[in-house]
Structure formats: structure tokens, C-alpha cells
N, C-alpha and C positions, 0 to 999 in steps of 0.2 A: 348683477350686483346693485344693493342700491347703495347709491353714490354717497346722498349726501344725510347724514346723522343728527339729528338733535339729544342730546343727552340734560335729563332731568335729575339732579341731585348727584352731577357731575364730581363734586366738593370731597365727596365719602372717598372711602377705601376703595369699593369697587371702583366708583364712577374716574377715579383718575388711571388705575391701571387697564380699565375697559379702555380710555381712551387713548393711552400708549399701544394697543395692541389694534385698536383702529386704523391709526392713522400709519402704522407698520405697514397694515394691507396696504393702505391706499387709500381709504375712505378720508374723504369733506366732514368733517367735526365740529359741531358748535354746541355751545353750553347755553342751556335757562338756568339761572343761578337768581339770589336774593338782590344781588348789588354787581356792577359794571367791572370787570376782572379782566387784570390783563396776562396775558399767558399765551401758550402754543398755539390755542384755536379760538378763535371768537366768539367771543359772552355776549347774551344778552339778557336784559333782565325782568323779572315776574317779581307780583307781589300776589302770593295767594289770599293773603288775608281780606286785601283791596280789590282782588279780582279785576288783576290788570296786567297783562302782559304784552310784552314788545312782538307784535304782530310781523315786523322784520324777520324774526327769530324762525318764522316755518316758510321764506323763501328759499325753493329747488329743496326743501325736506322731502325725503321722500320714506323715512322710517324715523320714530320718533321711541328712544330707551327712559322709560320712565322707571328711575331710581327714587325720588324723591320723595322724604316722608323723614318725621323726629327718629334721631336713634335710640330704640328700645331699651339700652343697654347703659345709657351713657348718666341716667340721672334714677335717684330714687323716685320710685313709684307712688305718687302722691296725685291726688284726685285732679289734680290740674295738669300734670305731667301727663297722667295717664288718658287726658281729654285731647292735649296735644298729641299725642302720638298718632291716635284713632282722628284727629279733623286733620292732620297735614297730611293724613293720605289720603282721605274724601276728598277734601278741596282742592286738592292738587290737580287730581282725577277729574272733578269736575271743571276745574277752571278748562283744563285740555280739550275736556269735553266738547262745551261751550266754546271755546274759541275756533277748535273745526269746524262746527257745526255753524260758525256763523261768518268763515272766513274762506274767502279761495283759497285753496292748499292743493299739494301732489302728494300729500302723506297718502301711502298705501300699507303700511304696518306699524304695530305700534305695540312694540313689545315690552312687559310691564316686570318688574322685580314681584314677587311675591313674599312667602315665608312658610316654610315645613310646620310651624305653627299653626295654620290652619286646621290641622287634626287633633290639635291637642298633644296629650303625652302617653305615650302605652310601653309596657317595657316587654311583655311578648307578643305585640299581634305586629305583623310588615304592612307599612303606608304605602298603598298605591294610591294615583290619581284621584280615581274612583270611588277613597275611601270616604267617608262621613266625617264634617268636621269637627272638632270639640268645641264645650261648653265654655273652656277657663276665655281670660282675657283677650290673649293673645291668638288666639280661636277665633272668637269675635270681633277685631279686631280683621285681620288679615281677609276671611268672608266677606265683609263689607267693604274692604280694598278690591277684592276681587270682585265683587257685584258693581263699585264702578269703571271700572275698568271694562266689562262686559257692556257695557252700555256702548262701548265708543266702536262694538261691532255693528250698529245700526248705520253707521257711517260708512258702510263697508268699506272698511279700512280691516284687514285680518291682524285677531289678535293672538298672542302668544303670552303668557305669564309663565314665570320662572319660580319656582316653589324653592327658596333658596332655606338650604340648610348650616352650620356650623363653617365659618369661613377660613381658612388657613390663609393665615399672609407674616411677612415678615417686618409689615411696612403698619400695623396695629390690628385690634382684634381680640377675638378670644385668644388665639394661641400664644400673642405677645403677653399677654395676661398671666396666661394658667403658665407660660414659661419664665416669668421673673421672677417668682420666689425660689425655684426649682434651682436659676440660675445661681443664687444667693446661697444654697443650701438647706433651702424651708421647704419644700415643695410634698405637697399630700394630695390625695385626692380629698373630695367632698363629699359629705353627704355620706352613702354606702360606698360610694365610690362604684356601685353598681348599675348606675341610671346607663344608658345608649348614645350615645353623642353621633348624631348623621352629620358629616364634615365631606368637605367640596374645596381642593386646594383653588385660590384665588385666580391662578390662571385658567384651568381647568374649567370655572365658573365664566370668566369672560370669555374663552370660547364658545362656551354653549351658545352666549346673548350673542354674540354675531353668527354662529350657526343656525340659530333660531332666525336671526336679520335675512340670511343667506338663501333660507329654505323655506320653501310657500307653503309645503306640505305640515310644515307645525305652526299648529291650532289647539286653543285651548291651554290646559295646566303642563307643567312635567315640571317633575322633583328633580333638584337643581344639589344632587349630591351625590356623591360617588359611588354610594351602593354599597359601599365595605366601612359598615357603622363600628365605633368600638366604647366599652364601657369608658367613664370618668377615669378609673382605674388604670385601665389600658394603655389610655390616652398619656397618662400621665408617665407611669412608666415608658414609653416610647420615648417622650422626649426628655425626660432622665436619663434615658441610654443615649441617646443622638448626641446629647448635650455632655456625656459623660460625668454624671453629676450622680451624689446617691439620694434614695430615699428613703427617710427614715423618722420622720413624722408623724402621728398617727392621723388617720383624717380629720378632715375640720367638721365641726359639729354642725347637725342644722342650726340650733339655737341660735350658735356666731353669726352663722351667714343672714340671720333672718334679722338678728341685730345689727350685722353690719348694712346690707343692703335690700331689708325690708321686704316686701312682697314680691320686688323683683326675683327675689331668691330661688321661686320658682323655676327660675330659666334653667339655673343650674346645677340645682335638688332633684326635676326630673328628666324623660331624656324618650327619647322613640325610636325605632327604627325605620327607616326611608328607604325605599326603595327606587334604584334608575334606571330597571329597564325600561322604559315606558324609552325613553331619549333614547338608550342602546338600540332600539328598534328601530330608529329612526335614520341611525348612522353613525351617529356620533362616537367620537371615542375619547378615552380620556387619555391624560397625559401622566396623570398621576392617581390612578385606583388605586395604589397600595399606599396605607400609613406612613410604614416608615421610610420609603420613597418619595414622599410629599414630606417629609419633614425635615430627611435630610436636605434637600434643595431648597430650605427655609429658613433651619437654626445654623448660626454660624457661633 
């Protein structure tokens, strides 16, 4: 077991329930954050901007979960946003880099968040590993995340990246999202309502990143979703029934969504299918494969 955890962009959704399910096992937890936090595990702080971080933060590390980077979702897509998002994952990546490389450490892994975006959007071909990335942004984007993130295997420190797909949580997210109008009695699908949505309940997700922590033998990518993709449509109806709510809306237009939240729209206009065997092969299992099994033990 490695003992003791650094976690990067601890702050997010993931990174607080990854660390409630850490320190469950057993594992020594400390946070790189923006500013000095006080809380269950000990912070310590980075400025990536200033390319400076608390060199305290990687003593007795010996795995280090890099989360951190702007969230995709949280702001319209404007040419400054969209710089954001693409440099606070470079710099992140690099700052890590850079201070292993120029500091004593026991870091031996160093396992990174990724995004199923790296392929782009296809509504019938299945995403493996393997597969070629796409052209749009968030394609670009996520590539170059992963390119440095590869770099930090020169350090032979063995890396893992986690190709994360549509996340289920109760605690925010898309599902909180696509579940408040539903809950109100507005609830439509978007778009055709036809797109593929690859979804990965939130615990399920943090398993894997400590099974990935756990296990030597994973290297390289694996797609960080349950394998049982379902339409915008599907999806929506599932948690209409869970939630015992009807629907009766007709879908929302692209036009709206492109007016209301701009280029991002894309995110939720198109949709892929992702595939997990590549991690089933490896051992892992999930806890919640089925939809509406992950969704009961989410909507209340």
C-alpha cells in the first residue's frame, strides 16, 4: 500500500469524496490547493501561475492524484476561459514536473485525472484506449494534458491516467444539473435527445483512482466509465422514474442551449460511446454498472 497521498485539485467534487474514501482505507492524505485550508488532512499550498510550491507538501509522498485543472463546465466559453482551462492543466503538470525533478522525493506513482474527451464525439463507433484522438477542443485540450503528464514517466515514477467520463454524484455535477428542472416539473431531454452520455457513478470513479494507487500493473490510459453508456433521452427518463416526476416537455432546442451557454454547448449537444473493458481486465469491478442502480442510491 502506498501509505501516504498527495492530492491535486482536492477542492472539486471528486477530489473531496476521493478523499473521504482514502482516509476510510487508512491512507495519510494531504491536499496542494491555491491558499492554506484547514480541514481533516493537511494543506499545503501552490501557486502555478508563480511556479511555486510548498516543497514540504511531497515529504514520505509516495503517490501523488493529480485532479487539478479550471472546470470545463462551470463558465461560458470565451477565448480567455477557454486559455484557462488548456494552461491550468499544462502548468499544473508542469510545475509537478519540475519540482520532482529538481527535488528529493519517494514519489513512485503518479496518477493523473484525464477526460473521455480526448476522442472527441462519435455516436456509433465504441472508444477504446487505443482509439485516435479528436480534432474539436476539448480533444486538444485533454492530448496535451496527457502529453505532460507522460513526461513525469522520465522520472520513473509509473504513470496511470484516468480517462474520466460523465460523473454521477448527489453532492453537484451534471446529474444535479439535468435533475433540477425534472425535479420542478420542466425536465426534457436536449438536443435530439439522441447523443450517448459515458457516465461513471462518483464512488465507482474513486475506486478505480485508488485501485489504480493499489496496483503496479496499471500503466498508461483507461477509460474511467462504466461501460453501460445511455442516450440524453434515456438518461433523462431514468431519473424522471427514480424521482417519480413526469415528463412532458418537448426537448430543448439547440438554438436555446447555444444561446444560453455558447460554444460550450457542444458538451451537451454531442455524446460517445466509452468503453471499460480495458480496467475490467485488469480486476476491477464496479459497484454500480447499472443506470438505474447508480441513480437510485443518488436521487433522494
Amino acid at each position: 500500500m502506498s501509505k501516504k497521498i498527495l492530492i491535486t485539485g482536492a477542492s472539486g467534487l471528486i477530489g473531496k469524496r476521493l478523499t473521504e474514501m482514502l482516509l476510510k482505507k487508512g491512507y495519510q492524505v494531504a491536499h496542494l490547493s491555491r491558499s492554506k485550508k484547514s480541514g481533516m488532512v493537511p494543506s499545503f499550498v501552490w501557486d502555478v501561475e508563480a511556479g511555486i510550491i510548498d516543497i514540504d507538501s511531497l515529504e514520505g509522498v509516495e503517490t501523488i492524484i493529480h485532479l487539478a485543472g479550471a472546470g470545463v463546465a462551470d463558465k461560458r466559453w470565451s477565448k480567455s476561459r477557454k486559455e484557462e482551462i488548456l494552461e491550468s492543466r499544462i502548468k499544473s503538470t508542469q510545475l509537478l514536473f519540475d519540482t520532482l525533478s529538481k527535488n528529493s522525493n519517494q514519489v513512485k506513482n503518479f496518477i493523473s485525472a484525464s477526460a473521455i474527451g480526448y476522442y472527441g464525439f462519435g455516436q456509433d463507433e465504441v472508444f477504446v484506449e487505443a482509439s485516435p484522438f479528436g480534432d474539436d477542443f476539448l480533444a486538444k485540450v485533454t492530448r496535451a494534458w496527457e502529453e505532460e503528464v507522460d513526461k513525469i514517466a522520465a522520472l520513473k515514477i509509473r504513470i496511470a491516467k484516468l480517462r474520466i467520463g460523465i460523473v454521477l454524484s448527489d453532492k453537484g455535477g451534471a446529474l444535479v444539473e439535468i435533475a433540477k428542472p425534472i425535479r420542478l416539473g420542466f425536465g426534457s431531454s436536449l438536443g435530439n435527445g439522441k447523443q450517448y452520455l459515458s457516465w461513471i457513478h462518483i464512488d465507482d470513479l474513486c475506486a478505480m483512482f485508488i485501485y489504480a494507487v493499489e496496483t503496479a500493473a496499471m500503466q498508461g490510459a483507461y477509460n474511467a466509465v462504466s461501460g453501460e453508456w445511455a442516450t440524453n433521452k434515456e438518461m433523462t427518463e431514468a431519473i424522471a422514474k427514480v424521482l417519480s416526476k413526469p415528463l412532458w416537455l418537448p426537448n430543448v432546442p439547440v438554438f436555446v442551449l447555444k444561446i444560453v451557454v455558447g460554444q460550450m454547448a457542444e458538451i451537451v449537444l454531442n455524446g460517445s460511446k466509452v468503453s471499460a473493458e480495458k480496467v475490467k481486465s485488469t480486476g476491477f469491478n464496479f459497484k454500480y454498472p447499472d443506470l438505474n442502480q447508480a441513480l437510485k442510491s443518488l436521487l433522494r
